[in-house]
C-alpha positions in Angstrom: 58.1 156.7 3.4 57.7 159.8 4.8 60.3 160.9 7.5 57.7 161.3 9.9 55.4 158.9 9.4 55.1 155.6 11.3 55.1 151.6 9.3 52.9 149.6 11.1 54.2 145.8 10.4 53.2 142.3 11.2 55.5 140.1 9.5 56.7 137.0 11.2 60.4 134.9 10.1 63.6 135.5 9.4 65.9 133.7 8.5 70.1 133.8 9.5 71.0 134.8 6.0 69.5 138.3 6.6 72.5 139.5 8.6 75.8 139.8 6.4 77.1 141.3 9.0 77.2 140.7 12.5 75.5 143.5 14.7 76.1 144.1 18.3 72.9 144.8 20.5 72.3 145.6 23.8 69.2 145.2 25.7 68.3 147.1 28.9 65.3 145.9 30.5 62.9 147.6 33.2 60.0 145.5 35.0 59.0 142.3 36.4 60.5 139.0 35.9 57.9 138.6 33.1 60.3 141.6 31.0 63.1 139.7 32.4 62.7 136.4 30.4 61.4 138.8 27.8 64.4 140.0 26.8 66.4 137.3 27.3 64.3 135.5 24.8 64.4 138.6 22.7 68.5 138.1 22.8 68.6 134.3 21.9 66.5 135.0 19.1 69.0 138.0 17.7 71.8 135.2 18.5 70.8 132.9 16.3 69.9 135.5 13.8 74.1 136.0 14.0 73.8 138.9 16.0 75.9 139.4 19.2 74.6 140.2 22.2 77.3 143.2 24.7 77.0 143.5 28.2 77.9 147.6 27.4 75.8 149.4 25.9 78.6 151.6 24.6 79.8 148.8 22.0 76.3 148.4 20.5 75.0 149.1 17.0 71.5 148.8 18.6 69.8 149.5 21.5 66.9 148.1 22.9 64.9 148.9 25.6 62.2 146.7 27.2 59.5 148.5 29.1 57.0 148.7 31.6 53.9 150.2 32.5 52.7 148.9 35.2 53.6 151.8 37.0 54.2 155.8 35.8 57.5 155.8 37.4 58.4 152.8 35.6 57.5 154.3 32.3 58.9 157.9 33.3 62.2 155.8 33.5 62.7 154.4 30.2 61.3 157.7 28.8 64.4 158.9 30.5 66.6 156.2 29.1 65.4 156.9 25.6 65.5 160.5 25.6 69.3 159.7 26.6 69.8 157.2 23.6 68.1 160.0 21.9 71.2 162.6 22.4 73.7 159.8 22.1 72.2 159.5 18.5 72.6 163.5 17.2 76.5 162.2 18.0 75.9 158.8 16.8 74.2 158.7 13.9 74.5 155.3 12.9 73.0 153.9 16.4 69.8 152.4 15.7 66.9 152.7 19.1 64.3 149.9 19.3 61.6 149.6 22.4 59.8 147.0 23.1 57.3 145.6 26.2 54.3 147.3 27.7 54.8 151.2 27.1 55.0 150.2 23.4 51.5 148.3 23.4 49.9 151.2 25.2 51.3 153.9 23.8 51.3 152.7 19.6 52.2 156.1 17.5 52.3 158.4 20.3 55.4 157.1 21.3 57.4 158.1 18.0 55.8 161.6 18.9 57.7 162.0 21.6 60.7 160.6 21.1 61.4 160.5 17.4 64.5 159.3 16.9 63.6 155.3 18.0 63.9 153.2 14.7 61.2 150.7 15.8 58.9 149.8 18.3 57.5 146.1 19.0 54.8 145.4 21.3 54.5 142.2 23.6 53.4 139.8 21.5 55.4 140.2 18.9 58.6 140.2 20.1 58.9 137.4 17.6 59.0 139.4 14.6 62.3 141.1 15.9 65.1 140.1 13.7 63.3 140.7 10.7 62.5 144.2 11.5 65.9 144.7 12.6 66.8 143.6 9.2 64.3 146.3 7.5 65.9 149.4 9.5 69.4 148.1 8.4 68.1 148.5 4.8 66.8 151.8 5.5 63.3 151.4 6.5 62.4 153.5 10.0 60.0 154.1 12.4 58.6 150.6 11.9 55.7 149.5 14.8 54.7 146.0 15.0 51.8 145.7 17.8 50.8 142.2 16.2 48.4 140.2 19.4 46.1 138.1 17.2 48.6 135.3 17.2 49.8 134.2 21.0 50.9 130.5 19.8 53.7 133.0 17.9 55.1 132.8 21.6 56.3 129.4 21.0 59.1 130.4 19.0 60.5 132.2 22.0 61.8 128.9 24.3 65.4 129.3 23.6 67.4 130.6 26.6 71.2 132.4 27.0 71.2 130.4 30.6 75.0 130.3 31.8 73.6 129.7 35.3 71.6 127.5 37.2 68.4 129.0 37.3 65.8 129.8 34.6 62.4 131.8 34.2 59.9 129.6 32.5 56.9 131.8 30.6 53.9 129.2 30.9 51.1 132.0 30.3 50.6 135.5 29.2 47.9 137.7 29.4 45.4 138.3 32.3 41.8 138.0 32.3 41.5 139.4 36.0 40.5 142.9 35.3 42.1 145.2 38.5 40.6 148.7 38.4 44.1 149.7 38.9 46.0 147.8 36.2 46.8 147.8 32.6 48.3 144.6 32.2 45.3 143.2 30.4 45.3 146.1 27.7 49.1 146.0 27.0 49.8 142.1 27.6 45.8 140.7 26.6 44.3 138.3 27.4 45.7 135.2 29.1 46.5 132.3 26.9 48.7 129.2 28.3 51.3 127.4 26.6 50.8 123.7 25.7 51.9 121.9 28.7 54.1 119.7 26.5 56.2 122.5 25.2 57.1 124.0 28.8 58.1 120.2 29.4 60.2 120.3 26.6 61.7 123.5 27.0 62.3 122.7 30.7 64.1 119.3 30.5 66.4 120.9 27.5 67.6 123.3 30.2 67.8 120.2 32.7 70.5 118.7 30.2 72.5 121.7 29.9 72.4 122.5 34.2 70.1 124.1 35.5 68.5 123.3 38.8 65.7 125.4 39.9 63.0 126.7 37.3 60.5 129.5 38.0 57.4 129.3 36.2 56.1 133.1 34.9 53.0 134.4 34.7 50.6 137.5 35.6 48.4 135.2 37.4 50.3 132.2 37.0 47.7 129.6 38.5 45.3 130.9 35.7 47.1 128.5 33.8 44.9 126.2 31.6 41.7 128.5 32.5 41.3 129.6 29.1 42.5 127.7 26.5 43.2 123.6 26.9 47.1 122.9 27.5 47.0 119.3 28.1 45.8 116.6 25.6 42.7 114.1 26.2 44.9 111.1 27.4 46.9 113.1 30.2 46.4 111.6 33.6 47.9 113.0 36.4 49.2 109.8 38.4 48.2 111.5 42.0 44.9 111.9 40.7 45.1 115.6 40.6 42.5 117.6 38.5 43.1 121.1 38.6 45.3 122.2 35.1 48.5 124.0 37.0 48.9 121.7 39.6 49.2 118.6 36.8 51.7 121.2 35.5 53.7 121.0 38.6 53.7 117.3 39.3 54.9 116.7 35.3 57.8 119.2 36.3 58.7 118.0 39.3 59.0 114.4 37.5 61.7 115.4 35.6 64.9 114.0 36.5 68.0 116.1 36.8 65.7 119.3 38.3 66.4 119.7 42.3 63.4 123.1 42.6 60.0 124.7 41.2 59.6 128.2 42.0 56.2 129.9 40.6 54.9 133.3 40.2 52.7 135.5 40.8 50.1 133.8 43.0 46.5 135.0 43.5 44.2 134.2 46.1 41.9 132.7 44.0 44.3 129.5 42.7 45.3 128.9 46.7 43.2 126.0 46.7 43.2 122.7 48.3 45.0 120.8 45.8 47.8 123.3 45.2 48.3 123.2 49.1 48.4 119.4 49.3 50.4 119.4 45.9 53.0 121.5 47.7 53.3 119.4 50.7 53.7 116.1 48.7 55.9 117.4 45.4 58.8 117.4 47.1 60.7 119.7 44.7 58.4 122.8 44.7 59.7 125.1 46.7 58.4 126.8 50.2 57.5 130.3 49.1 54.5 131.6 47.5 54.5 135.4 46.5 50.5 136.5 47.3 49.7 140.1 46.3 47.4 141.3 49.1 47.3 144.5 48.0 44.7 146.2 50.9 43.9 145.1 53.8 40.4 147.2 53.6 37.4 144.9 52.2 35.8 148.3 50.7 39.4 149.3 48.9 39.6 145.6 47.7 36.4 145.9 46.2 36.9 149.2 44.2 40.4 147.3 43.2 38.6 144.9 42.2 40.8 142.1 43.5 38.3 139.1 43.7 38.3 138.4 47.2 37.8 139.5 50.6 39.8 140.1 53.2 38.7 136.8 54.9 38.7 135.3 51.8 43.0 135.7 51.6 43.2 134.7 55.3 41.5 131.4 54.1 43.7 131.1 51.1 47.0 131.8 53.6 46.0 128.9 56.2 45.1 126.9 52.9 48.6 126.6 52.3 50.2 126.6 56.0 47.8 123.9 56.9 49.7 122.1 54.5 53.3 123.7 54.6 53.8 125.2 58.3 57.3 126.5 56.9 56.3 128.1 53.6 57.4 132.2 53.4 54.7 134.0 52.5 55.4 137.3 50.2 53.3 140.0 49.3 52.4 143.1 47.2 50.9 146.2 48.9 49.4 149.6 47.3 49.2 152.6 49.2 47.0 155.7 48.7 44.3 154.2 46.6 42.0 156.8 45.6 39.4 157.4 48.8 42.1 155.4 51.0 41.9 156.5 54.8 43.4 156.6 57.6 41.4 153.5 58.5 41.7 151.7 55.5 45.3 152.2 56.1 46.0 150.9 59.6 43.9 147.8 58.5 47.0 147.2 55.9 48.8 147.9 58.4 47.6 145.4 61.2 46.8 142.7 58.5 50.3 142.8 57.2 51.4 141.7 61.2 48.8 139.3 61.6 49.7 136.9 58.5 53.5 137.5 59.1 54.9 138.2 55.9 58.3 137.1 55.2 59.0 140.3 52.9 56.6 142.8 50.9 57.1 144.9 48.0 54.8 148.5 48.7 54.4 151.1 46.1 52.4 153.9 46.2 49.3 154.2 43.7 50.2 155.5 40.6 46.8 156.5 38.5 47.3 154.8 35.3 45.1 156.1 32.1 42.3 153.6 30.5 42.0 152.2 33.7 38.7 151.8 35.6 40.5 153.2 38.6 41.3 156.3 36.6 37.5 157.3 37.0 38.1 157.5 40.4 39.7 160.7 42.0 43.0 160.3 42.8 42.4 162.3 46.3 45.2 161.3 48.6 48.2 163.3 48.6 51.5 162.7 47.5 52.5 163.5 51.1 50.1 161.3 52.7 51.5 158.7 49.9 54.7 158.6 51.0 54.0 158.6 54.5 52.1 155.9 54.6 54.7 153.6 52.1 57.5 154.7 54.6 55.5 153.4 57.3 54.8 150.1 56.2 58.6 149.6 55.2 59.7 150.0 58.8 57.1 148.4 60.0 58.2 145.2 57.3 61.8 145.4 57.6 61.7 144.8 61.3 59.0 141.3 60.7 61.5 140.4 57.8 64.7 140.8 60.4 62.6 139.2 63.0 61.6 136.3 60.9 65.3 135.4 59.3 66.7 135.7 63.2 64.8 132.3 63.7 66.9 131.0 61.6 70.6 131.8 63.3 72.5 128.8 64.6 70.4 126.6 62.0 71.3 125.2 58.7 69.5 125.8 55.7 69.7 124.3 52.4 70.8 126.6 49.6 71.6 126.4 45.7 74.7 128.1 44.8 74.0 130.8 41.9 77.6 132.4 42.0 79.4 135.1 43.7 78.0 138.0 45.5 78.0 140.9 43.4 79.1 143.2 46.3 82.2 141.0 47.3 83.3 138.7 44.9 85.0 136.4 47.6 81.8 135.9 49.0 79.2 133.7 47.3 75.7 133.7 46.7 72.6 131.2 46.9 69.0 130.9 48.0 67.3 128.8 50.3 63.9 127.1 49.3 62.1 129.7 50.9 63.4 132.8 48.3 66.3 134.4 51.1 69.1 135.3 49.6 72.4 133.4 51.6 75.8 135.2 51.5 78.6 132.6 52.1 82.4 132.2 52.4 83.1 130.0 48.9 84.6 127.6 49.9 84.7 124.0 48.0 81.9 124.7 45.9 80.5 125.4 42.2 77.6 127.4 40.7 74.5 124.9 40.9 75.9 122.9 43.7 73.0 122.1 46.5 75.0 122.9 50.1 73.5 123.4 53.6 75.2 126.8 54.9 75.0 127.2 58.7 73.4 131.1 59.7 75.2 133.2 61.8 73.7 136.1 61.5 71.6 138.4 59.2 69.5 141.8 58.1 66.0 142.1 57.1 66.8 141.1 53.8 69.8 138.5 53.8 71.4 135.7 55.7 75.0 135.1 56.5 77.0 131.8 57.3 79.3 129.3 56.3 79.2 125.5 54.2 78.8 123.2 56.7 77.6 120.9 54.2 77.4 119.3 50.8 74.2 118.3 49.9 74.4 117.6 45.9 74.9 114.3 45.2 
């Protein structure tokens, strides 16, 4: 092959004979959670191909990077990281690059164009087909791109975990068939297509058996889930007589022994309905938190988003689920400086954001992403006007989110113990039902014990206290 051309692949198995030797990889992952469980899949697979997995990238034979585009900055990023890897490589000529996640899906051969030195290049859904094009660049085969999407079931091979800790992400869908103006997750992840409920039940109560407590289920739009393909077979009857495809999800999950919490995400307005609101008041193991991207709190900016709802209709979808669960944190996503945004459209974020109370938010400013409908649209306000505004709503969020967690000094709240802090190791670390993060003297306690931890103080984004409690039994 020519040195710089580009092999286009879509091979799927390997077996653990390929490897006569064992290689050391390390994976450094941007992005969402979704990435996150990504590559942690990506590293069980490459485990069991009897390859070992280095927490420094300095000891590794390989290199790969898992990417995003959701956002420019994100993708500017691992650019940067790769560009690094790059250099390392004119001194390193045996280090082998691979990328993998969003940028390579939208980017296909350009992305060898600008950084030629990556040895291969695998796109979402075919993260599967790793070890066995690791195993063709080891026998001298390069620049190797495998955007393979015809095949999501392929997914299925990727339920194996690394857990060493309590906690697990659970991918129950991929794709998204919602279609924002402003995002490219549908052209670089596809369409949505759910797992077989039976599988996540499986893959669930293995982890159960080897200690986890708390499971977060993943996906873009994760109450899509059964929308477009069926996941449950014809028998299945949900003993509280619910209907709807992800709430049956959730009462299988929480009937599994052994599992103490259900986390899910990311929420849309849309799947706040009335049985996932009664569902979370009587499953008692789904957690109190719902993360609920708002995004605008302007009905026009909505529409040219095209987010699916109003600004009434997300009010309605909020009390849906406080009607139900008075405690339950709310969490949000915000854009600012949406093309045409003003001044008015933002001080309705603004106000909006008070009036539902948000426990916390995560605002970025609008980042014009290409071969999105959004990119028709001029991106008119300034960089300056940007930042102001993002700054703005920050202040304005961190002082609800102190305000909020102060309710909660002199009170005990229940927490699950995922380890020490990583800022003081004689501290620990947990998180209550609600998603705070609880910084704690140790103590008598182990990772994936279930304690009640008495607040004594906090900041906008952390409680403090001490055990006053054991609550696993």
């Amino acid at each position: 092959m020519e040195s710089g051309s580009v092999c286009r692949t879509v091979k799927v198995g390997y077996n653990n004979a390929l490897f006569s030797m064992s290689m050391k990889v390390y994976i450094h992952t941007y992005g969402c959670q979704m990435n996150e469980r990504d590559s942690e899949a990506v590293a069980s697979i490459l485990k069991q191909a009897n390859m070992e997995i280095v927490n420094n990238e300095s000891d590794a034979d390989i290199v790969i990077v898992n990417t995003c585009s959701v956002r420019d900055k994100a993708e500017q990023k691992a650019i940067g990281k790769l560009r690094l890897l790059s250099l390392q490589k004119k001194k390193r000529p045996e280090l082998k690059i691979g990328v993998i996640g969003c940028m390579v899906q939208r980017m296909k051969e350009k992305l060898f164009e600008i950084l030629p030195e990556i040895n291969f290049a695998v796109g979402t859904r075919a993260i599967a087909d790793i070890p066995e094009i690791i195993n063709n660049v080891l026998n001298g085969a390069n620049r190797i791109l495998d955007i393979d999407d015809a095949i999501p079931e392929a997914m299925e091979q990727l339920t194996s975990h690394l857990n060493q800790g309590p906690t697990a992400f659970i991918t129950i869908l991929i794709g998204c068939n919602m279609h924002c103006s402003f995002c490219v997750v549908p052209k670089v992840r596809g369409a949505e297509w759910s797992r077989p409920a039976i599988s996540i039940l499986k893959e669930i109560s293995t982890l159960v058996s080897s200690g986890v407590r708390e499971v977060t289920l993943l996906g873009q739009s994760v109450m899509s889930y059964g929308r477009s393909n069926p996941v449950w077979d014809n028998n299945s009857i949900s003993p509280r007589g619910y209907k709807n495809s992800f709430v049956k999800l959730l009462e299988a999950i929480n009937d599994i022994n052994g599992l103490e919490r259900i986390r899910f995400t990311s929420g849309h307005p849309s799947g706040c309905t009335a049985e996932l609101a009664t569902a979370m008041q009587e499953l008692p193991k789904v957690c109190e938190h719902i993360h609920l991207p708002l995004q605008s709190g302007s009905d026009r900016i909505l529409r040219l988003m095209r987010r699916g709802y109003s600004v009434s209709g997300f009010c309605r979808a909020v009390d849906r689920i406080r009607n139900k669960v008075p405690d339950v944190a709310i969490t949000t996503d915000i854009i600012v400086g949406f093309p045409t945004e003003t001044e008015e459209d933002f001080e309705m974020t603004r106000r909006l954001m008070e009036e539902i109370n948000f426990d916390s938010a995560f605002i970025f400013k609008y980042s014009e992403r290409s071969d999105t409908e959004a990119a028709k649209l001029k991106d008119d306000v300034p960089f300056e006007v940007k930042d102001q505004r993002n700054k703005i709503l920050l202040e304005d969020q961190a002082k609800r989110s102190e305000r909020i967690n102060k309710q909660l000094i002199g009170k005990d709240v229940e927490i699950l113990v995922e380890g020490p802090s990583t800022r003081n190791s004689r501290r620990w670390m947990g998180r209550t039902r609600t998603n705070k993060i609880v910084i704690f003297e140790s103590g008598n306690v182990k990772i994936g014990d279930i304690v009640a931890v008495h607040i004594t103080h906090c900041t906008s984004t952390t409680l403090y206290g001490t055990i006053s409690q054991s609550l696993t039994g």
